[in-house]
N, C-alpha and C positions, 0 to 999 in steps of 0.2 A: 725498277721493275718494269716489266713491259706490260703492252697493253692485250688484253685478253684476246683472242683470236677464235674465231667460229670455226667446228670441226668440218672438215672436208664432208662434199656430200658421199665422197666414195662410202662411208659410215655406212650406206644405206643401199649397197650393194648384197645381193645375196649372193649367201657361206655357202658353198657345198662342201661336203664331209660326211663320214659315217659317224662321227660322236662331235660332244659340243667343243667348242673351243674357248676356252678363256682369254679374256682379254683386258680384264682388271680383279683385283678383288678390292675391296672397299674393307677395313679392320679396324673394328672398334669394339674397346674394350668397358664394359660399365662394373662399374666397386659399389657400394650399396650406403657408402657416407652416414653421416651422423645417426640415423633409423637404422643404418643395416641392412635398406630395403630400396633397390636401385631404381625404380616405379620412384618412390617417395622422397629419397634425400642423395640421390644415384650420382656419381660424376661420369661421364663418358670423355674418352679419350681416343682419337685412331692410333694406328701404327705412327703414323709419321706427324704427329702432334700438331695436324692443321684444322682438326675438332676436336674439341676441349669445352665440354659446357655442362652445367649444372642441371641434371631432373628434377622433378617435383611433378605431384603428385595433383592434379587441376583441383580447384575447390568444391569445382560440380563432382567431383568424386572425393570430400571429405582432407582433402589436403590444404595448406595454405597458398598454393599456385606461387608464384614468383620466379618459373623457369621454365624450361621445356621440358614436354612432355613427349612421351613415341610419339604417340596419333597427330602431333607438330612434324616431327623429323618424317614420319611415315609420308603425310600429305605436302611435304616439301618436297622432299626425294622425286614423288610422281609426279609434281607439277612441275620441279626442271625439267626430268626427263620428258614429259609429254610436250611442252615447250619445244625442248628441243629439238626433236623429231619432228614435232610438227613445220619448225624455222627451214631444216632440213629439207623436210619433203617440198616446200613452197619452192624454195631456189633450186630443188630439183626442176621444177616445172619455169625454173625465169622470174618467179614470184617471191619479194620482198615484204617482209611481213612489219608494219607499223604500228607499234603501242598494241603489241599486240601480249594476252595476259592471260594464262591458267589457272586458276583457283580451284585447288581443292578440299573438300572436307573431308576429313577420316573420321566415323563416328567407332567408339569404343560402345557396346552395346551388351546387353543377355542375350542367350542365344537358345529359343524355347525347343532345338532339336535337341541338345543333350544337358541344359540347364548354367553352361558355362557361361562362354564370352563368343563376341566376335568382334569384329572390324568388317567397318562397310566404306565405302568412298564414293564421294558425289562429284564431279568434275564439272568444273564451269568454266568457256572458251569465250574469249572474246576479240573477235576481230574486225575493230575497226576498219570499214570504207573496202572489205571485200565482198562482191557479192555475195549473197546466199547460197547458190545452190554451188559455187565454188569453196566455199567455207564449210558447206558439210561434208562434203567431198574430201576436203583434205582432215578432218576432224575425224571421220569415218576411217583414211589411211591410216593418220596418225595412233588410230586405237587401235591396228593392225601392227603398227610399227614398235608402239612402244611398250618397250618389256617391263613397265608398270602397270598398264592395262590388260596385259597378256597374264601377269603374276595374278591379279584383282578376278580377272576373268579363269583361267584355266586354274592356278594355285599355283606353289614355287616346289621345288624338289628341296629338300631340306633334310640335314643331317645334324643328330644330335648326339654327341660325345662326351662322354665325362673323364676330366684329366685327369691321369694318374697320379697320386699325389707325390706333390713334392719330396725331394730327397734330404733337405734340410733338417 
């Protein structure tokens, strides 16, 4: 197998066009396991069988925990990507980025506008042995850049479909 390779920075080239353009889709499927209930005893699956992992339901919310949960996969998702873009934008400018590390939290919460839920995210950047006023700078791009802080910030376009059922 070879060894992983950093996306080009052309990545970070502005699109022009009158509509978006696609350039991945990510597909994953979740079945609801022993509960029934894919939150609680869920397996997830992508298309192309390179995630494959067991949910659970965290104990701070009354489950037994011992797997992953979204608000994992959520604040993982955003911390590569904001990671990355930010690695990005640095070698755009000549700048090599050392031990350098995104932590994020997704809090699963109530949500006292209409009594439901929400999801919030706290982002924590850390970069070793770059000055400051350059590390906010590029902190500042990077939450420009990356379309997990743009999704957190602005909201995502989303479309909900129900399958027509099986012919079986």
């Amino acid at each position: 197998m070879s060894q992983p390779k950093a996306p080009s920075t052309a990545l970070l080239d502005r699109y022009v066009g009158d509509e978006v353009r696609p350039l991945y889709t990510g597909r994953v499927r979740v079945t609801g396991g022993v509960a029934a209930h894919g939150r609680a005893s869920g397996v997830a699956v992508s298309d192309d069988g390179a995630l494959a992992l067991d949910l659970r339901l965290p104990a701070e919310l009354g489950g037994d925990g011992g797997g992953t949960n979204p608000e994992q996969l959520v604040a993982a998702g955003y911390a590569a990507c904001f990671h990355g873009a930010m690695t990005l934008l640095a070698a755009r400018v000549g700048r090599v980025l050392v031990d350098a590390s995104v932590e994020v939290a997704v809090t699963f919460a109530r949500d006292p506008a209409d009594g439901m839920y929400l999801l919030s995210a706290e982002v924590l950047v850390r970069l070793p042995g770059l000055e400051p006023d350059f590390a906010s700078e590029l902190v500042r791009n990077t939450e420009r850049a990356c379309p997990y802080s743009k999704m957190f910030r602005n909201g995502i376009h989303h479309v909900i479909t129900v399958a027509p059922p099986s012919p079986d």
